[in-house]
C-alpha positions in Angstrom: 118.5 170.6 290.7 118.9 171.9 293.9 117.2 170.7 296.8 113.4 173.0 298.7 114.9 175.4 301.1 111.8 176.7 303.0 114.2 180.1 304.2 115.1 181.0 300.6 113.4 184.2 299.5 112.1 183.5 295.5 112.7 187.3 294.7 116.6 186.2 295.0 115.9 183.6 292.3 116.7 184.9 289.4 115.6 183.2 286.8 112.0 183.7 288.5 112.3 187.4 289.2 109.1 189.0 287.3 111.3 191.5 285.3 113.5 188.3 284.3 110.7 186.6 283.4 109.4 189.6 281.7 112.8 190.1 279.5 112.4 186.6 278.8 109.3 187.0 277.6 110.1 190.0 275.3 113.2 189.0 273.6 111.5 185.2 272.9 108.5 187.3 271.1 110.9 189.7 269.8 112.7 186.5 268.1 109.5 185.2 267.0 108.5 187.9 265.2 111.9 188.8 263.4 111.5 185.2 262.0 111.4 185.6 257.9 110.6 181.6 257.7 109.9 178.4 258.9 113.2 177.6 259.4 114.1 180.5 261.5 111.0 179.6 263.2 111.9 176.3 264.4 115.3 177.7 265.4 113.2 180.0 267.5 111.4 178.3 269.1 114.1 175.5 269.6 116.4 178.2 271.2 113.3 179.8 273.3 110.8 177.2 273.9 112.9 174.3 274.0 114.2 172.0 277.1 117.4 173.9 277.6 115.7 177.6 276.7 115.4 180.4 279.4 112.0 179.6 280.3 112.6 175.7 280.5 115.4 176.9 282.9 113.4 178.5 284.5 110.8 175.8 285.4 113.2 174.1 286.8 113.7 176.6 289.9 110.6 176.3 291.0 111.9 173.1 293.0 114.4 175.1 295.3 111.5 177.3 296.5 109.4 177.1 299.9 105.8 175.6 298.8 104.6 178.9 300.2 106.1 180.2 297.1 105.9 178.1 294.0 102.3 178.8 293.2 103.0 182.4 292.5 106.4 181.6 290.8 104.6 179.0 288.3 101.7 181.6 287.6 104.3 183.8 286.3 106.2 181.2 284.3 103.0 180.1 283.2 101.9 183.5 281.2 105.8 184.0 280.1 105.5 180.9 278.9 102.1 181.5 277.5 102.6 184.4 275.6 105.7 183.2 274.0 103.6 179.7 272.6 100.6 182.2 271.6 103.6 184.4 269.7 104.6 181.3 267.9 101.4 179.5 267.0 100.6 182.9 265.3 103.8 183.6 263.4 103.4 180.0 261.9 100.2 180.2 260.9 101.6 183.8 259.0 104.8 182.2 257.8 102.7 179.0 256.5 99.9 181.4 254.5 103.5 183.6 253.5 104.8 180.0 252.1 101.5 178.7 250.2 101.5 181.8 248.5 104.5 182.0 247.6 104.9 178.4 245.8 101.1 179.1 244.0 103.1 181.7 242.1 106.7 179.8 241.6 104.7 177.2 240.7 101.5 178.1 238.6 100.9 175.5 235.8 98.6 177.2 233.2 95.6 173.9 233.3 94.6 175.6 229.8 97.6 174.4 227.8 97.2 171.2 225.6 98.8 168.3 227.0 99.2 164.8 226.1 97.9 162.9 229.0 99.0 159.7 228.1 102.9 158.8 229.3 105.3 158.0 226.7 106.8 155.2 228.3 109.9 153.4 227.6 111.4 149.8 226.8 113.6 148.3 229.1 117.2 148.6 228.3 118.1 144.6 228.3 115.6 144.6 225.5 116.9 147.1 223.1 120.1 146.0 223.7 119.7 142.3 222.6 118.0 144.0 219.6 121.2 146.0 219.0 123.4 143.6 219.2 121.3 141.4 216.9 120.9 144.3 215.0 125.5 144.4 214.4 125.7 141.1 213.6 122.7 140.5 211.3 124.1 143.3 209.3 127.7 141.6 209.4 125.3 138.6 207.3 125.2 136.6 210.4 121.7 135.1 211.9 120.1 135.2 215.0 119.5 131.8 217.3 117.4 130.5 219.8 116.6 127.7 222.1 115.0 126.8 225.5 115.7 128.3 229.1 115.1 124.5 230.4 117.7 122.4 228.7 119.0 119.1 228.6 121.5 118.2 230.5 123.4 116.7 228.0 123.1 120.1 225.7 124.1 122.3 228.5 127.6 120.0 229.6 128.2 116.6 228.0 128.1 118.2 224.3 129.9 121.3 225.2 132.9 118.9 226.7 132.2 119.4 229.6 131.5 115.1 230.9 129.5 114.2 234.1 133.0 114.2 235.8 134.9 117.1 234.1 136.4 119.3 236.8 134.8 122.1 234.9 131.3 121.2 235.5 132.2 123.1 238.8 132.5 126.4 237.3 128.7 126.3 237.0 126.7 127.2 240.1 123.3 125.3 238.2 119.9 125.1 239.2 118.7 121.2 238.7 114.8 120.6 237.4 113.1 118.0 239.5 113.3 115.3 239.5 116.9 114.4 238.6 116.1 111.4 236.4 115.0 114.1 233.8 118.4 115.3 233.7 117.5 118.8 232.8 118.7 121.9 233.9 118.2 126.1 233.9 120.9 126.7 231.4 124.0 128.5 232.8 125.1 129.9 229.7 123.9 130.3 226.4 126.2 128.1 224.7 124.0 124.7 224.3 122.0 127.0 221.1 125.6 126.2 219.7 125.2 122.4 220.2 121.6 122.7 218.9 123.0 124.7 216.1 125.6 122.2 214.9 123.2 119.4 214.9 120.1 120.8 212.7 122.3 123.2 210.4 125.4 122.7 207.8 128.6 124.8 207.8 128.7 127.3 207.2 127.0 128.5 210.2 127.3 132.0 212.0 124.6 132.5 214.7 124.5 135.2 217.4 122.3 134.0 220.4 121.1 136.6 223.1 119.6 135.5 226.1 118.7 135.0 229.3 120.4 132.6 232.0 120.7 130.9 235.6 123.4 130.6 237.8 123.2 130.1 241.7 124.7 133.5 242.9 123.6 135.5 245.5 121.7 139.2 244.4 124.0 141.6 245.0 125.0 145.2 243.1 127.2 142.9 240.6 125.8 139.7 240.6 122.3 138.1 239.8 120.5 134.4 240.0 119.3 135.6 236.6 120.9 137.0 233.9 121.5 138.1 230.0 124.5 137.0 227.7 124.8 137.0 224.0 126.7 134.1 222.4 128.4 134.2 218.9 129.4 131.2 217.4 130.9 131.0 213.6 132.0 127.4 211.6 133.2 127.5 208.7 136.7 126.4 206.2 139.7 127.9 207.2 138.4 130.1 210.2 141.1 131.3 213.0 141.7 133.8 216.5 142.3 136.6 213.6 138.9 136.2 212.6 137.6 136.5 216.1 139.5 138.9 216.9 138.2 141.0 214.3 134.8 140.7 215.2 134.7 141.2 218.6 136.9 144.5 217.6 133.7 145.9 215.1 131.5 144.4 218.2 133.3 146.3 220.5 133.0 149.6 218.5 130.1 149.1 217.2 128.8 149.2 221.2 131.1 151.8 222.8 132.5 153.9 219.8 135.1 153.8 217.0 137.9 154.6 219.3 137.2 151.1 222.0 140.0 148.2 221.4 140.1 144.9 222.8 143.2 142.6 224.0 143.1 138.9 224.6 144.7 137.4 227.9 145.0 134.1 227.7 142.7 131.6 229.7 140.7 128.0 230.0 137.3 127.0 228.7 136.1 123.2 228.3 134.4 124.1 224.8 137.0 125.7 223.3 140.9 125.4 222.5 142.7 128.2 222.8 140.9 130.1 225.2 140.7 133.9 226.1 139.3 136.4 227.9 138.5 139.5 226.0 139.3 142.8 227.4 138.1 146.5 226.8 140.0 149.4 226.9 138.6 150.9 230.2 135.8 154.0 228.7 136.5 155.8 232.0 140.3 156.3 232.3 141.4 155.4 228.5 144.3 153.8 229.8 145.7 157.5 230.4 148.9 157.2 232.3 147.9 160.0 234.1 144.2 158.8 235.0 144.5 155.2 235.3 146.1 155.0 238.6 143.0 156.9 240.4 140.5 155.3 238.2 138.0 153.5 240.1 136.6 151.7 237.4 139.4 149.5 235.9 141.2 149.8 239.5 144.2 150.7 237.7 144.6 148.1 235.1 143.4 150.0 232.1 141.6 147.5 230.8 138.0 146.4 232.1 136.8 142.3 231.5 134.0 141.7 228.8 133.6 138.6 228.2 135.4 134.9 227.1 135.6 133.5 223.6 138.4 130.9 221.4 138.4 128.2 218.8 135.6 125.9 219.3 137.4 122.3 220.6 137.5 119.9 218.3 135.9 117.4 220.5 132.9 119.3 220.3 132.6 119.5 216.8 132.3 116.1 216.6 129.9 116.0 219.4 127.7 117.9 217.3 128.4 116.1 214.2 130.8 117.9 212.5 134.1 117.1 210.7 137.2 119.2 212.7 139.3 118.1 209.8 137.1 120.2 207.2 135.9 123.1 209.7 137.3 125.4 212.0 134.9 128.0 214.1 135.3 130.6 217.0 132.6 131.5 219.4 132.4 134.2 222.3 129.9 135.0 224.8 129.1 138.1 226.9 127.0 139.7 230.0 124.8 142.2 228.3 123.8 143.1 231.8 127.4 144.4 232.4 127.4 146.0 228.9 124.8 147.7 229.9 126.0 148.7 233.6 129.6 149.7 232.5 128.0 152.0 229.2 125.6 153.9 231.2 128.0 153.7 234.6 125.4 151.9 236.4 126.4 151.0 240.1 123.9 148.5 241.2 122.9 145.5 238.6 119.5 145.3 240.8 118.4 148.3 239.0 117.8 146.6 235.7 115.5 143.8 237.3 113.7 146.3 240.4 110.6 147.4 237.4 110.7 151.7 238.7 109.6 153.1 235.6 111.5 155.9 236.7 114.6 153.8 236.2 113.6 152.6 232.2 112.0 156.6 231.7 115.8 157.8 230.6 116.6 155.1 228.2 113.3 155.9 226.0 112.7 153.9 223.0 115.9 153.1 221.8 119.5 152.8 222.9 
């Protein structure tokens, strides 16, 4: 801003010239009038009634002039600038009636149809699917299990073989009930309904067990403190991997269509011997040489991780009380979060446990 000069004549101002002020004037209200809707509106008066508009500019002039001359020079900015704020408070209050109107016809509701007041509603998706998957495997003549979400210690490790100083017990991230002399624990996996299993029933035994667990993890978009896995476990003469294998493939289609397939990579659990991890085909790329590289699910591998299962150990058969020379058995477990995540390509596991209605409205009643 340039500094008072009291020898500058304001009619060689510009900006504060009357007629300049006048043109000003007439092409802001001009604007203002040519505006169709709010929008345009705000761009008008953005462009000329803003800080860096004409008239703003304007203002600033007044500064450079003699003080002999400012008062007249800010009367006359003062009624440009009047008129153009009287123009715009009066084309909005237009353009606002032009707007109500216009959405009480787009959106008229006729109050005099019949309506059912009362929302539908809808059950929460971990729900129906442990009643699906129930639903598979008491058709395939199986039963469904249960047992406590506090369990003994000894239910939830020792009998499973995993001893109070296996290196496996480490895997677990467990939440310990107070005090410790009660040795009990939030289970971390459904697996001690096995042990229970064993003990009360006689082979043959084929239980599925869905439930909920603990672990120690942080909340995040793929992990939770608390979550949902179903368990299968089968004993009986003569059982091998074929077996399993077979019924995690009518699982597997049974859940994601008749064309899914599994594989079996080879791994390490303390409660059964072998081990494996079971893999899907990934439902997003199909293993398509063509689509696999770029798919972001699968990351390329063509295959997306389900869940563990093998041949229950020995030693825990005997644990439980019964014979490994008489009876074989297989077992699995899976997250039926992530089943439900990766079927409906869910990004953020906190969406199941966050309670919007909004979220549970799509999945209705059923699956």
């Amino acid at each position: 801003m340039s500094a008072p000069n009291k020898d500058f004549d304001p009619v060689e101002v510009t900006p504060l010239r009357a007629d300049e002020l006048e043109r000003v004037r007439d092409e802001a209200v001009a604007a203002v009038a040519a505006a169709s809707t709010l929008a345009e509106l705000k761009q008008v008066r953005i462009e000329h009634a803003g800080d860096r508009s004409p008239i703003a500019l304007a203002n600033r002039e007044i500064g450079a002039l003699p003080p002999q001359a400012r008062k007249d020079a800010g009367q006359r900015i003062g009624q440009a600038r009047g008129a153009i704020n009287q123009a715009l408070a009066a084309r909005t209050a237009e353009l606002e009636q032009l707007e109500e109107q216009r959405r009480l016809v787009e959106e008229t509701v006729d109050v005099t149809l019949p309506t059912d007041r009362d929302p539908v509603g809808a059950r929460h998706p971990i729900t129906t699917i442990q009643e699906t998957v129930a639903d598979i495997f008491v058709a395939m003549g199986w039963e469904v299990a249960e047992g406590p979400e506090v369990e003994a210690e000894w239910l939830n490790f020792d009998a499973l073989n995993l001893g109070p100083d296996h290196p496996a017990r480490t895997m677990q991230d467990t939440f310990w009930v107070t005090p410790a002399s009660a040795a009990r624990v939030l289970r971390t996996h459904t697996s001690p309904v096995q042990a229970r299993t064993m003990l009360t029933r006689e082979p043959p035994i084929y239980v599925v067990v869905p439930g909920r667990v603990y672990r120690t993890d942080e909340a995040d978009a793929t992990h939770m403190p608390v979550f949902h896995q179903v368990e299968g476990l089968a004993i009986d003469k003569g059982l091998s991997m074929a077996h399993l294998k077979g019924t995690l493939d009518h699982f597997a289609r049974a859940v994601y269509g008749t064309e899914m397939t599994t594989r079996f990579r080879p791994s390490y659990f303390p409660f059964t011997e072998p081990s494996a991890e079971v893999d899907l085909l990934c439902y997003v790329c199909h293993n398509d040489p063509a689509e696999v590289a770029s798919c972001g699910t699968c990351r390329g591998e063509g295959w997306v991780e389900w869940g563990g299962c093998g041949v229950v150990n020995p030693r825990v058969l005997v644990a439980c009380g019964v014979d490994p020379e008489v009876y074989s058995g297989f077992a699995f477990g899976m997250g039926l979060d992530r089943t439900i995540t990766s079927r409906y390509d869910i990004a953020d596991l906190r969406d199941l446990w966050d309670g919007d209605i909004r979220f549970t409205e799509p999945f209705g009643v059923g699956l």
